[in-house]
C-alpha positions as CSV (number, residue, x, y, z in Angstrom):
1,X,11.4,15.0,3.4
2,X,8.0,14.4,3.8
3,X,6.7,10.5,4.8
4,X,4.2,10.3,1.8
5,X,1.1,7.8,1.5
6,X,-0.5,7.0,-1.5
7,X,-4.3,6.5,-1.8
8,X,-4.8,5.1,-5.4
9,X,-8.2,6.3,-5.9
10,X,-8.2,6.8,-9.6
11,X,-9.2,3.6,-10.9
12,X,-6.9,3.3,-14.3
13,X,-6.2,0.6,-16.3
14,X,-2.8,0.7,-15.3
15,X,-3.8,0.0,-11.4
16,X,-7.0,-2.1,-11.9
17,X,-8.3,-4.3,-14.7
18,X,-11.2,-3.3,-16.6
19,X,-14.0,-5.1,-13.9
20,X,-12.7,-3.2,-11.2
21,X,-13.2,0.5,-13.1
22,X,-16.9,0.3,-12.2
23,X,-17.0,2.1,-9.4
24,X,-14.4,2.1,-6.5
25,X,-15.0,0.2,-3.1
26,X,-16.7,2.6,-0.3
27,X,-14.0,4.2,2.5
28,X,-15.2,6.1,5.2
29,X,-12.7,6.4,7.5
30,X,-11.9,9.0,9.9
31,X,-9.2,7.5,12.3
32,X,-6.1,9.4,11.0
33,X,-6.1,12.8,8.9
34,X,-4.8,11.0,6.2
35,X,-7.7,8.6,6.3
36,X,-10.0,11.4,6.0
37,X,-8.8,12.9,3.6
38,X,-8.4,9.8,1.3
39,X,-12.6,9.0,2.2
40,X,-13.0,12.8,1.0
41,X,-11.5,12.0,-2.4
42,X,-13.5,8.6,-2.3
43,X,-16.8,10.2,-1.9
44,X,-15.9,12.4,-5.1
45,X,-14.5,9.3,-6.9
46,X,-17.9,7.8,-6.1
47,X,-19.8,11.0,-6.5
48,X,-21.7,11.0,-3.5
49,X,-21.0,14.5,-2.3
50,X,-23.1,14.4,0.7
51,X,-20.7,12.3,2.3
52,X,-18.2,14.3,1.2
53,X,-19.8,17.8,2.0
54,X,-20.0,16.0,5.5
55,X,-16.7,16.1,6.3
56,X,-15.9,19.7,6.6
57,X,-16.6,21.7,10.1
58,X,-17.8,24.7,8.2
59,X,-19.7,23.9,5.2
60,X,-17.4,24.3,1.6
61,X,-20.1,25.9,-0.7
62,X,-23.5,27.3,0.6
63,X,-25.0,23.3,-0.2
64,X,-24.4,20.1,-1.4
65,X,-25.6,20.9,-4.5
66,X,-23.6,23.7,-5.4
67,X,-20.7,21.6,-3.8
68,X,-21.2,19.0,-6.4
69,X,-21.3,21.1,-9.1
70,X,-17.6,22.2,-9.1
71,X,-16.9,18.5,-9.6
72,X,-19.5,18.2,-12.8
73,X,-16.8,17.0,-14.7
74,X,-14.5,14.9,-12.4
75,X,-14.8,11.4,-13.2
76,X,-11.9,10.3,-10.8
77,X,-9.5,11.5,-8.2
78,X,-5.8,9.7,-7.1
79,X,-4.5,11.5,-3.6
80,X,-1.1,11.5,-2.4
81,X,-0.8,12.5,1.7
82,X,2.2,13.3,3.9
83,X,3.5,13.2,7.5
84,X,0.6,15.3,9.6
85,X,2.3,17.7,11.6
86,X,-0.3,18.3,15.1
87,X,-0.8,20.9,17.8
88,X,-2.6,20.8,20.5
89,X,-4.6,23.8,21.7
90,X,-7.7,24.5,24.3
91,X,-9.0,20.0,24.4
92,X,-8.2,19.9,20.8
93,X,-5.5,18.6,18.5
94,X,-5.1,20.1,14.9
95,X,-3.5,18.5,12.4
96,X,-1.9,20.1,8.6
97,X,-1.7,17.9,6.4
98,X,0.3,18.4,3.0
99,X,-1.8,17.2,0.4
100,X,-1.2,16.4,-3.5
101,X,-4.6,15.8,-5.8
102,X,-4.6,14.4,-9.4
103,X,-7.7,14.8,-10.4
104,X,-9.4,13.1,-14.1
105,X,-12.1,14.3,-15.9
106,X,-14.7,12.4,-18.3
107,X,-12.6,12.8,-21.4
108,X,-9.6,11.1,-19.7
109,X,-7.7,14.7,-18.9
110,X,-6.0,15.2,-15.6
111,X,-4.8,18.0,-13.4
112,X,-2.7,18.1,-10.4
113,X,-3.3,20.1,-7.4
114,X,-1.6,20.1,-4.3
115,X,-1.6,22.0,-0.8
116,X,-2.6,21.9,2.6
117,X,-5.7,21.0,4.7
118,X,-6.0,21.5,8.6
119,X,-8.0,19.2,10.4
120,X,-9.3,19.3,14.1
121,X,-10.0,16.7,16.4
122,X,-11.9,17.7,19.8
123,X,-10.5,15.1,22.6
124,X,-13.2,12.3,22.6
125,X,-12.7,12.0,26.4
126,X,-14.1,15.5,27.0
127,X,-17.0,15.6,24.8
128,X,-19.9,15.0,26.2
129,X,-23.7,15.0,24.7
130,X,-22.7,15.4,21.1
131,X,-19.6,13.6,19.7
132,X,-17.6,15.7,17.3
133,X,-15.7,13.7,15.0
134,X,-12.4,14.2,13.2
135,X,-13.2,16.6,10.8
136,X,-11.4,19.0,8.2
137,X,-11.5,22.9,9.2
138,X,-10.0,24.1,5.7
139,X,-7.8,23.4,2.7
140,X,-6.7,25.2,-0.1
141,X,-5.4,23.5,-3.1
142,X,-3.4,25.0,-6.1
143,X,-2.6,24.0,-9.4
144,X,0.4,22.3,-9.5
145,X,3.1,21.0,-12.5
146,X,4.8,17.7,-12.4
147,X,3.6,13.9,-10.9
148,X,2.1,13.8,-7.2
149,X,5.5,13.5,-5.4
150,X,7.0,16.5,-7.1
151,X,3.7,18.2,-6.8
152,X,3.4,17.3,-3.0
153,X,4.2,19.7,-0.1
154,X,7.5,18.8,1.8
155,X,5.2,20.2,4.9
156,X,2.2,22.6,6.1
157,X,2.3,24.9,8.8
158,X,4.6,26.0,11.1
159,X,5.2,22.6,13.1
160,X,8.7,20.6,13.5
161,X,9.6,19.0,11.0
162,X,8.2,15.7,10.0
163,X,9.8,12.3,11.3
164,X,13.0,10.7,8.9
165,X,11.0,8.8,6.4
166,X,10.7,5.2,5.8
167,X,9.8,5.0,2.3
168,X,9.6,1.6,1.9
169,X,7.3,1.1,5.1
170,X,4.9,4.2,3.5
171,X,4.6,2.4,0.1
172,X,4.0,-0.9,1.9
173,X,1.2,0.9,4.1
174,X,-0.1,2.5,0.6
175,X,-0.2,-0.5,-1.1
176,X,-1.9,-2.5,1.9
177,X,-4.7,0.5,2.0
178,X,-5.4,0.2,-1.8
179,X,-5.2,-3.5,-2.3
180,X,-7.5,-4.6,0.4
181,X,-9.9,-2.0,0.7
182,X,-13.1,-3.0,1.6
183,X,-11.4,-6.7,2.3
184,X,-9.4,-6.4,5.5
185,X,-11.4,-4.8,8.8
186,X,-8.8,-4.2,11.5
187,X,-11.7,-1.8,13.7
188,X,-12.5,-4.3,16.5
189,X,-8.7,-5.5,16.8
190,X,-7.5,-2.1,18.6
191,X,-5.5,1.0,17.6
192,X,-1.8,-0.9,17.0
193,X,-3.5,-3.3,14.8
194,X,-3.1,-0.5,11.7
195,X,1.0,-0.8,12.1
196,X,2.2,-3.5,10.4
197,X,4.9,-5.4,12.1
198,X,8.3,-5.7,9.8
199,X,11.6,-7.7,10.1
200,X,14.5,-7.4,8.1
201,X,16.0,-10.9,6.2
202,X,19.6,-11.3,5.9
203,X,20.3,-14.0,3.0
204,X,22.5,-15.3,-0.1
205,X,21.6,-16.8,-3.2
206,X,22.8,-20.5,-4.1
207,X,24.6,-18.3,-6.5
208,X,26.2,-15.9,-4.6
209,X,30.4,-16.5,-3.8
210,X,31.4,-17.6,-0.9
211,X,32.0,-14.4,1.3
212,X,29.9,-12.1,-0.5
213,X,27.9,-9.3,1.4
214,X,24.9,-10.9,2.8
215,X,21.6,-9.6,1.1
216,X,18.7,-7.7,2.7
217,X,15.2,-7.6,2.5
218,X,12.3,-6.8,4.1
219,X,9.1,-8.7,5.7
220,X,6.2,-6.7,6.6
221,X,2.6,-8.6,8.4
222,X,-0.3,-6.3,8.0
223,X,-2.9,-7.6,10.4
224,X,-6.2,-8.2,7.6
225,X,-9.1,-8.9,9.6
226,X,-10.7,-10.8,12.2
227,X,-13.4,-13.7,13.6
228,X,-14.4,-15.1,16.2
229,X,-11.4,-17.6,16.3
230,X,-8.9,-16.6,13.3
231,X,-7.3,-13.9,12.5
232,X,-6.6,-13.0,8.6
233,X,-2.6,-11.6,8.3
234,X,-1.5,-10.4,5.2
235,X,2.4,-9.8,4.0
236,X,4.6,-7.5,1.9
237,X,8.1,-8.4,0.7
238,X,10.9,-6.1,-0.3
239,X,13.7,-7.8,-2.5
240,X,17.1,-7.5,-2.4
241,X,16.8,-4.7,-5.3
242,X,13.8,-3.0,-3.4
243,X,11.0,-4.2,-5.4
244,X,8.0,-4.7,-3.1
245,X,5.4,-6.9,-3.5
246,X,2.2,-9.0,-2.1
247,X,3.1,-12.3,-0.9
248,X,1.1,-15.1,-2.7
249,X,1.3,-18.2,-0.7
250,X,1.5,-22.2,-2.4
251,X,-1.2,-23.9,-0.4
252,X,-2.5,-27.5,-1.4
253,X,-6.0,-27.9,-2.4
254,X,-7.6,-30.8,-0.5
255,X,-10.3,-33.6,-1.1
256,X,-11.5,-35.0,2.3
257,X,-13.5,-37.8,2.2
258,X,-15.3,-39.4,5.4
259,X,-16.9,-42.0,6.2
260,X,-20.4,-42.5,4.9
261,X,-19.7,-38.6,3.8
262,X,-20.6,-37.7,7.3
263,X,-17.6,-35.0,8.2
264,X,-18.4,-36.0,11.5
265,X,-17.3,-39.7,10.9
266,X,-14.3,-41.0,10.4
267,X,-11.6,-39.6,8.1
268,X,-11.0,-42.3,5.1
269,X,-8.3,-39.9,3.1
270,X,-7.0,-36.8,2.5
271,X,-6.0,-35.9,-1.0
272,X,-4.1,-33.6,-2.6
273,X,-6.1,-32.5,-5.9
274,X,-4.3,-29.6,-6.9
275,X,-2.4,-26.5,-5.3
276,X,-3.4,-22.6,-5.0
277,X,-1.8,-19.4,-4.0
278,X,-3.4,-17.5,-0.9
279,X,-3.1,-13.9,-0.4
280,X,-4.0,-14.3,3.2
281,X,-2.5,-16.8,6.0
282,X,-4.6,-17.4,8.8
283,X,-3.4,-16.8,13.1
284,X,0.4,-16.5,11.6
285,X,3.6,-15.7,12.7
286,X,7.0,-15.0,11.4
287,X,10.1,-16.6,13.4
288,X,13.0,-14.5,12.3
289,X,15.4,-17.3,14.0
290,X,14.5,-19.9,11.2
291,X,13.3,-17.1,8.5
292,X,9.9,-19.2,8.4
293,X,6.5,-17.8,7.9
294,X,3.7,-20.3,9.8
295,X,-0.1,-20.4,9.8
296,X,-2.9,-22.2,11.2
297,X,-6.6,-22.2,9.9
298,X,-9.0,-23.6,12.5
299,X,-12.2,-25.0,10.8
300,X,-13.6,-24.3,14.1
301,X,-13.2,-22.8,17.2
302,X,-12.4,-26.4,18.5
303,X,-9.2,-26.1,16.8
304,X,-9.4,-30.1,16.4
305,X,-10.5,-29.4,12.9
306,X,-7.4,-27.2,10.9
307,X,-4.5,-27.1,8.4
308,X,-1.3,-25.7,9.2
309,X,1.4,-24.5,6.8
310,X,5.4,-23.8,7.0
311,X,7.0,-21.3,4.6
312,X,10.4,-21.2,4.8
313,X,12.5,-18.4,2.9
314,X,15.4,-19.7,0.8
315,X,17.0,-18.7,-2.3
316,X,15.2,-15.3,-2.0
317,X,12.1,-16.1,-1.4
318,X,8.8,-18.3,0.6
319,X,9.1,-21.6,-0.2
320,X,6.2,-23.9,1.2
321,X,7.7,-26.8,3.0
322,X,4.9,-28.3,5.6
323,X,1.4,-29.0,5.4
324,X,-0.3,-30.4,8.0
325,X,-4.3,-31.6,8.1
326,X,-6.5,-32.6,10.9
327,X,-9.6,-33.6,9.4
328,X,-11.7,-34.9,11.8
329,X,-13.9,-33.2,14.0
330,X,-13.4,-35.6,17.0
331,X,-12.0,-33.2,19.8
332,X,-8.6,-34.3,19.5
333,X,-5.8,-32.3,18.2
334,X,-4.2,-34.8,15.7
335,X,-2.6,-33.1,12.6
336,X,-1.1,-35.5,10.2
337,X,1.7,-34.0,7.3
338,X,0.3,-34.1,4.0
339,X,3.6,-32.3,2.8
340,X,6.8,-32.4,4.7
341,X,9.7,-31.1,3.2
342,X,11.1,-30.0,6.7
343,X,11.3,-32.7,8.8
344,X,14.7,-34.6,8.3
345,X,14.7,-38.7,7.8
């Protein structure tokens, strides 16, 4: 079976609320074929067809104008991808790339389409005066009945066969692309940064009989974006009945006062005013020895300034359990608990 990733590009009311409808963030992304092809259906989402005209070898009407009149009527577009199969041939790698299109007109009516595309990529490390990006050679689409997964091809071309599919790790990588589009920049952090690390969690609810079969679910840290001294992590998690899911995270909300409210005099207290769930954990880490998530925000690169937070998973799911604040931007390192339900008396 094909490894399917979904680009939600159609921006219904079921996926978004009503302020995000307006017009869908910008992609332009041309790392992987499925990237591509998912800033393709973008640029007709957000109807600038130049962009999209421009990322085609050979051009795919005789202008951009006539290009953008066969989508007069195509308010929206939702894509479904599979597994690329690739060949190399003469410095150049070509990819096909089963391809599934739902695509919604003004009035609110949709069609499916699905097919193949081929894409080329001449080796970057050969070219010379004139760099050639990643770019699609063809594609031919076909109406098609049923939902995007029935519609989509199993595979394209004459390649092996695609890799065994992870299904869960696709919809997590789906979900990750749609959520934080436009939000998480992984470009300067280097090509692994687009995998997402993952761990499986063995566990039993308070519930559960003694003896039981242990549960299982699944952790996965997407790498968000980065500054010049944190990095932004964000996580999925699977449950024990497969539903997957963003992790929200508790986090305190703090009122520090100082001294003469100078933050660079002396800290006078640290209050808890109220408590907030994050979406992001900053410089984090999941130890799968004690099943605990941890994170450190550095209010500057010092790093004597910072909060640090413990999420332990129990009873099925993140529980915060440590807070930690170092107010005071003295040079020392000096992090005092504001929550501590961790340590033992």
């Amino acid at each position: 079976m094909a490894r399917i990733r979904l680009f939600t590009l159609v921006l219904a009311g079921a996926l978004l609320p009503a302020a995000a409808r307006a017009e869908q963030a910008y992609l332009d992304n041309r790392s992987t074929p499925e990237a591509l092809v998912a800033s393709l259906y973008n640029a007709i989402s957000r109807h600038e067809y130049a962009r999209a005209y421009s990322y085609f070898s050979k051009p795919p009407a005789k202008d951009v104008d006539a290009y953008a009149k066969g989508f007069a009527d195509t308010a929206e577009v939702k894509v479904l991808t599979g597994a690329a199969g690739s060949d190399g041939a003469a410095g150049s790698t070509y990819y096909n790339l089963p391809v599934a299109i739902e695509a919604v007109d003004s009035k609110g009516n949709s069609k499916v389409y699905a097919g193949c595309y081929t894409l080329r990529l001449a080796d970057p490390q050969i070219q010379a005066d004139k760099y050639d990006p990643l770019h699609i050679e063809k594609g031919s689409l076909k109406p098609a009945k049923g939902n995007l997964e029935e519609a989509l091809p199993k595979e394209c071309g004459d390649g092996p066969p695609p890799p065994a599919k992870d299904a869960m790790l696709d919809k997590a990588k789906s979900l990750f692309t749609t959520d934080y589009v436009g939000i998480c920049d992984t470009s300067a952090m280097g090509p692994d940064a687009t995998e997402p690390q993952s761990w499986e969690i063995s566990f039993a609810l308070a519930s559960d009989k003694e003896g039981a079969t242990p549960r299982k679910a699944r952790l996965f840290q997407f790498a968000c974006s980065s500054a010049a001294y944190n990095q932004s992590d964000v996580y999925y998690f699977v449950n024990d009945e497969g539903e997957l899911r963003n992790l929200q995270f508790a986090a305190p909300e703090l009122a520090v006062r100082y001294e003469n409210d100078d933050s660079n005099g002396k800290v006078e207290s640290v209050q808890i005013i109220g408590y907030t769930a994050e979406d992001q954990l900053m410089n984090s880490s999941y130890d799968p020895e004690t099943q605990t998530i941890s994170s450190t925000n550095k209010w500057r690169g010092a790093g004597d300034a910072a909060s640090s937070g413990a999420w332990m998973f129990r009873n099925g799911t993140f529980t915060l359990v440590k807070y930690d604040v170092d107010a005071s931007f003295d040079g020392e390192v000096d992090p005092k608990p504001v929550i501590d339900y961790q340590t033992g008396p």
